[in-house]
N, C-alpha and C positions, 0 to 999 in steps of 0.2 A: 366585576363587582356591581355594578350599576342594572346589571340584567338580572343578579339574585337581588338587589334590593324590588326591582319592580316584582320579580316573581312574589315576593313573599308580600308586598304591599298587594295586590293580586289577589294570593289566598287568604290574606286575612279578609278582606270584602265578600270570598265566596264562601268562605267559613259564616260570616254574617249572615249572609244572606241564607243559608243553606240550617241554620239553628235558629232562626228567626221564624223561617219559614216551619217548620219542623213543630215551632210550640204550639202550631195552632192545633194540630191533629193529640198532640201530647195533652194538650188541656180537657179534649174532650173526652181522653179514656181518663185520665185524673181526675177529673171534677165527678164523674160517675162512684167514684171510691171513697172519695174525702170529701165530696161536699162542697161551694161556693166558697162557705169560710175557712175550709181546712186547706183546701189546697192555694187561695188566697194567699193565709197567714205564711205556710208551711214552705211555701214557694220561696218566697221572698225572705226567711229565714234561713234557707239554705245556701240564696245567695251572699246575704249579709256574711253569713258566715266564711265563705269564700271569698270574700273580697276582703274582710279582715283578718283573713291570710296573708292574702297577697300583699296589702296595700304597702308593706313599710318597704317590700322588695320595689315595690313599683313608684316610690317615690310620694305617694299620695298628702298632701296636706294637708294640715287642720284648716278648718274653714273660718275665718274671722266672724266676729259677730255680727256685725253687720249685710253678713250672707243668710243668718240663720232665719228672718223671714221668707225669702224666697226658698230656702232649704225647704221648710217645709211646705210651703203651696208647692213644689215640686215633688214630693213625695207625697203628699197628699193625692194629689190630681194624676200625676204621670202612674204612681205605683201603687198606692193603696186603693183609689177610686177605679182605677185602669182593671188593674188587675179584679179588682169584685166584680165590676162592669163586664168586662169580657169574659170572665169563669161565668157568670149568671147567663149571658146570652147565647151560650154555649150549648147549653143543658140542650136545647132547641135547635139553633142555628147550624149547621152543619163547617168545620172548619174551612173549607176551601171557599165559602160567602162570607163569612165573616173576615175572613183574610182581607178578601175585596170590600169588605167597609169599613176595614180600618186604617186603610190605603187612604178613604178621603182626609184624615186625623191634619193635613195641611192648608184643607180648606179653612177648616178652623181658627190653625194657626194665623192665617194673614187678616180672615176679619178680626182676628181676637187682639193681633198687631196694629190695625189701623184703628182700633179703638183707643191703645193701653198705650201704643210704642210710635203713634203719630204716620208711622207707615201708610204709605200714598195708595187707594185703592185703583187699580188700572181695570180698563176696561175688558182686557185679555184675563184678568183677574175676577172679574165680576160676572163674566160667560163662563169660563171656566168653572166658576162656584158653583154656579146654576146646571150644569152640565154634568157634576160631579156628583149633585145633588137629589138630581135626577136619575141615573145610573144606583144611586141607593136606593132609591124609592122604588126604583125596579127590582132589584133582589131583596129589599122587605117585602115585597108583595109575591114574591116567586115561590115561595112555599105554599100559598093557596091556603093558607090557617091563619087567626087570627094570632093564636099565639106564636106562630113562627114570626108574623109581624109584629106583633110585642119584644118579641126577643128580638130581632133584627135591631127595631130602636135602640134596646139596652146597648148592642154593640156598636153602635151607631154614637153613642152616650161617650161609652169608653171613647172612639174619636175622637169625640169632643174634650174627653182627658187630657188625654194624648195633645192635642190643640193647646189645651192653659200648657202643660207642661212645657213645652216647647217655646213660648213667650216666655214662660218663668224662667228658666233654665239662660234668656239668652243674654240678659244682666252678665250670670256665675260664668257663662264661657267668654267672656273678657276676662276673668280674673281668673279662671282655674280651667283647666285642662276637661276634655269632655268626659276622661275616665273617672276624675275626681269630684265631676258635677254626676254622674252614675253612681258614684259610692253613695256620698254626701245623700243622693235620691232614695236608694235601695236600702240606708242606710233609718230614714227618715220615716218610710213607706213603712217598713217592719215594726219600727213603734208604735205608728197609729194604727198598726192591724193588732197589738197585744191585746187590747179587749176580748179579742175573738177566741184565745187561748182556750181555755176549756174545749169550746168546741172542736178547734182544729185535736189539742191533744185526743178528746173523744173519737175523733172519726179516726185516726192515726192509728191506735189500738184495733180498730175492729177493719180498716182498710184492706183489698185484697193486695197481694205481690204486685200486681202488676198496675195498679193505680198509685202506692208508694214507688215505685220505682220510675213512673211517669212527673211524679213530684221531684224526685232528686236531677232528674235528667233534665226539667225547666229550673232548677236552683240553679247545677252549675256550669249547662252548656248554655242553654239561649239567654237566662239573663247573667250570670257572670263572665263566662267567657265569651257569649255574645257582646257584651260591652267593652271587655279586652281585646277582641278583634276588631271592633268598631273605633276605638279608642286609636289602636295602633294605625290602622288602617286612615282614617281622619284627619292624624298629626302629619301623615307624610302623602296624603294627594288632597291635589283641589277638592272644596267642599260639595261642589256642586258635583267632582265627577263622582266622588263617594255615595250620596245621597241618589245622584240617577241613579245608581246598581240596587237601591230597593227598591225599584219599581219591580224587579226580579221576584219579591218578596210572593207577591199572590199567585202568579203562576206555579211557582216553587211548589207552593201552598199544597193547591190544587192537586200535583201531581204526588206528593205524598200523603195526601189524606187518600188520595184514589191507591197506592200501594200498601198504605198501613191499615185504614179503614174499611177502604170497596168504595169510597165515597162519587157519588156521581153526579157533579151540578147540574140543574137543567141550563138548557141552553136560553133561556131568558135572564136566568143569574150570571151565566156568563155575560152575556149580551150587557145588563148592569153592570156588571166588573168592567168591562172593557169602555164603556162610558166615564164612568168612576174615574178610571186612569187618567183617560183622553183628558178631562177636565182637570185633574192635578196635573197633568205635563203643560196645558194650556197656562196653568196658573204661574208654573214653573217657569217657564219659557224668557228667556233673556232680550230683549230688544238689540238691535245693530248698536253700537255707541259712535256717536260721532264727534269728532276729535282735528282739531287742525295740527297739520305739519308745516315745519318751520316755513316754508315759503306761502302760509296765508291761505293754502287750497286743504279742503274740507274732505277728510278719509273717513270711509265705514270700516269700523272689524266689525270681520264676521261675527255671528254669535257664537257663543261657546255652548259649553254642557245646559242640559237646562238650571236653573238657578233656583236654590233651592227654598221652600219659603221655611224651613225648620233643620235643627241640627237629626233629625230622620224620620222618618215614615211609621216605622214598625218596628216595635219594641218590646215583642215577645220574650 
């Protein structure tokens, strides 16, 4: 019994990671069809939709009011600004680099924490930024165009979404479960994008097959069922060991934009990406903790997984 629970706590992480990674390559044939605002809107309406299916099988609860400020800077910031942000940066940015800069999205998070949430800035945390920071600024400049480094910023921006989201959100994951802070998000994100309606229905109408069908496959694999495998997967392992398995997220990335695209990074945007990393895992990284045992002498445990500074990485 205990070996099918790990198996399947297991595949719900590589399910995550594996539809997570998948939306980068799906945004870019998508966004070619429907446009920044259509596949924006149209995205996250497909999600909603699914998850207001599922929600009452799943338990999910209404949110008190006093959640509904951060509801929506969470949906604002993680899914409506995210999502425009990264469908725009796209247009340009090739998915297997922007994968790798939106991996930095934790840098964000901890300075945005040691602003808002009093959170201690360490020094392993302060290289790390820098390190990380650097590593993007290498693959904005990796495309040799002005506009690829324009766009690179915008996805760089999304990050930074991705970063308020993740302080916002960590209030609601005291009180509600991280699938129900997903709804509540996805849920939030879709209304501030109904302005866009016209447009999105506009592009929908004249969309080819294969750019609608890249829309529905980001509604209800990477963001609804990617957050129910993330959800399930979350409740039942360490957070921290959950969280290291999206480092998995860009390589993923990479290797499916190269089978579904041809997509070929140069080796200087790898070379960023792999910077990038180093300095999220630096930032991540756990200290020894030291702890006395009953007779007065002074024990190290070892460190564990790296630790994470957000509930995840990548939230395609």
């Amino acid at each position: 019994m205990t070996t099918r629970f790990a198996s399947t706590r297991a595949l719900a992480l590589a399910a995550t990671v594996v539809l997570w990674a998948s939306a980068f390559p799906a945004i870019r044939v998508g966004v070619s069809g429907l446009g920044v605002p259509g596949l924006s809107l149209l995205r996250l309406a497909a999600a909603s939709a699914a998850l207001a299916l599922v929600a009452p099988v799943l338990n999910v609860r209404r949110p008190g009011r006093r959640d509904l400020p951060l509801i929506a800077v969470c949906g604002a910031s993680g899914m409506s600004a995210y999502q425009l942000l990264l469908n725009w940066g796209e247009v340009r940015v090739p998915a297997g680099p922007a994968s790798l800069l939106v991996v930095t999205a934790p840098i964000f998070s901890v300075l945005l924490g040691a602003a808002f949430l009093g959170e201690r800035l360490t020094r392993p945390v302060m290289a790390g930024s820098l390190i990380a920071l650097a590593g993007a600024a290498v693959i904005a400049l990796a495309g040799g165009s002005a506009r690829f480094s324009a766009s690179a910023l915008v996805v760089l921006a999304a990050a930074a979404a991705q970063g308020v989201y993740h302080v916002a959100s960590k209030p609601l994951l005291t009180r509600h479960t991280s699938l129900e802070v997903a709804c509540y998000a996805i849920w939030a994100g879709m209304v501030f994008l109904v302005p866009l309606g016209p447009a999105a229905l506009h592009a929908l109408a004249h969309a080819p097959a294969i750019a609608v069908g890249s829309m529905v496959y980001l509604g209800l694999l990477p963001s609804a069922l990617g957050f129910v495998a993330w959800g399930y997967a979350v409740a039942r392992l360490p957070l921290a060991t959950a969280t290291g398995a999206l480092y998995l997220v860009p390589p993923v990335a990479l290797l499916v934009a190269f089978a579904w695209l041809g997509e070929r990074p140069s080796l200087i945007a790898l070379a960023g990406g792999l910077a990038s990393i180093g300095g999220v895992m630096l930032i991540n990284r756990r200290r020894p903790a030291r702890r006395a045992d009953p007779y007065g002498q002074v024990r190290v445990t070892p460190p564990s997984a790296p630790c994470p500074a957000s509930p995840g990485i990548s939230r395609e």
